[in-house]
N, C-alpha and C positions, 0 to 999 in steps of 0.2 A: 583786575583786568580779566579778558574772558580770553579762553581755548587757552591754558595753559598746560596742560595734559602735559607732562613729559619735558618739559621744561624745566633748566635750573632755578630752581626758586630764587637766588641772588640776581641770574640776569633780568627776571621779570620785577623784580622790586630797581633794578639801574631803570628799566623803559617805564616803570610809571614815573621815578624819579624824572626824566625826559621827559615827560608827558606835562610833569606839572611843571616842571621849569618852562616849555613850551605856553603853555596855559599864563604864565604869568608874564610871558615876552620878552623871556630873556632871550638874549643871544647867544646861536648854537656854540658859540666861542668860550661861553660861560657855560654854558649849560654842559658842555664836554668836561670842563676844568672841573665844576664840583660834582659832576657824578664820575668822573673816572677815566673818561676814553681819550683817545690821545689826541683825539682831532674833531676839529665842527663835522666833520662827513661822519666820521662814526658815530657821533651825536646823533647825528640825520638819519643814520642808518637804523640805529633805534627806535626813535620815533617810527620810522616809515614802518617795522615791522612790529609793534607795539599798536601802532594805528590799525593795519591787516589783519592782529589779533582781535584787535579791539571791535572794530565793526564787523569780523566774519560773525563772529558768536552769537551777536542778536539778529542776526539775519536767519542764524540755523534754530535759535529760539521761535523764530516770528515760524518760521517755515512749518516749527514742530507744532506750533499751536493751531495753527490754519490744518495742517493734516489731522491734527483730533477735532478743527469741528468741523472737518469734512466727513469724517467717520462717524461720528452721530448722526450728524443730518444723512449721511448714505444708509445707517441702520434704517432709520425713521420711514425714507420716501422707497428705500427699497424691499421692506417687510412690503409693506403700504401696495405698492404696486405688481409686487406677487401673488399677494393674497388677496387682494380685489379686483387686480387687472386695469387701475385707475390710470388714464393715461396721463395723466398729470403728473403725477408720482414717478410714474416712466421716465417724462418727459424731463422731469426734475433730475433724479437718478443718474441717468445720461450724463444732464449736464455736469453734475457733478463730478463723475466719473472723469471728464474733460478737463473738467478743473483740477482733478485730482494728478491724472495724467502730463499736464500742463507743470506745475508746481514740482514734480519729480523727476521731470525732463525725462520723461519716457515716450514720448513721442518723438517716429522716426521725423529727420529732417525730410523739406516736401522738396520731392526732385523734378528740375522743369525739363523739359524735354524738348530741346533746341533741332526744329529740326533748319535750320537757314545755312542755306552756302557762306562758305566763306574766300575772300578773295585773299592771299596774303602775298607781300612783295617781296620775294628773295633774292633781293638786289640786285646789283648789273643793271645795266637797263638803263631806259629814262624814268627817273620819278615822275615828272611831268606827265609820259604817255600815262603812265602806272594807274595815276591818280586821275586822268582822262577817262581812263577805262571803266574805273570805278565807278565814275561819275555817272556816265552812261548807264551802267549796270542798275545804280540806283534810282535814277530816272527813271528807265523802264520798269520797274518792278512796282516803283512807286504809282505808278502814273501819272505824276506830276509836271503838266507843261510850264511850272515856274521854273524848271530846270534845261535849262538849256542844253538840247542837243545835238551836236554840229556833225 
């Protein structure tokens, strides 16, 4: 199994045992009885965090291997575009930088900047008119004469 850092070595040997009792289609009612736990859900609860171990790890594998051949290829087109001024090389560079950035989740989130009224109902009232009004509102802003306005 992968990311077991710190883990008791006895629990990660019950969740592969789950894992293969899973694998062969036993039922989490059996699969509880002969590894140990008292019940199908703590069964399940295994699995479910034997599965989390199991899939983070090659993901942080894939991830680590994509960052070394980002770093070569950036060595490459970024000596390259230094020392020649190649804008190819540049334009390469960049992207890779994006990709690099992208991949490490180091780019801030894109903030939209809302600038629209907004109408909101704080009850009382007629919903009816409420909703009349709005109606209007949106009609004219829109300029849509599909919208009827009385």
């Amino acid at each position: 199994m992968a990311n077991t850092k710190g883990i008791d070595p006895e629990v990660i040997d019950r969740e592969r045992k789950v894992l293969e009792g899973r694998l062969l289609g036993l039922p989490w009612e059996t699969i509880a009885k002969e590894v140990g736990y008292a019940s199908a859900g703590a069964a399940y609860n295994a699995y479910s965090r034997a599965l989390v171990r199991t899939l983070r790890e090659p993901a942080e594998e894939i991830r680590q291997q994509e960052l070394e051949r980002l770093d070569r290829m950036m060595t490459r087109f970024y000596n390259d575009a230094i020392r020649t001024g190649n804008p190819a090389s540049a334009s390469t560079t960049l992207r890779i930088m994006e990709r690099r950035a992208k991949l490490l989740g180091l780019d801030a989130p894109t903030k939209i900047d809302s600038k629209s009224e907004m109408t909101i109902y704080s009850g009382g009232g007629d919903i009816d008119a409420a909703v009349e009004e709005l109606r209007k509102v949106l009609a004219e802003r829109a300029g849509d004469s599909t919208i009827p306005v009385e």
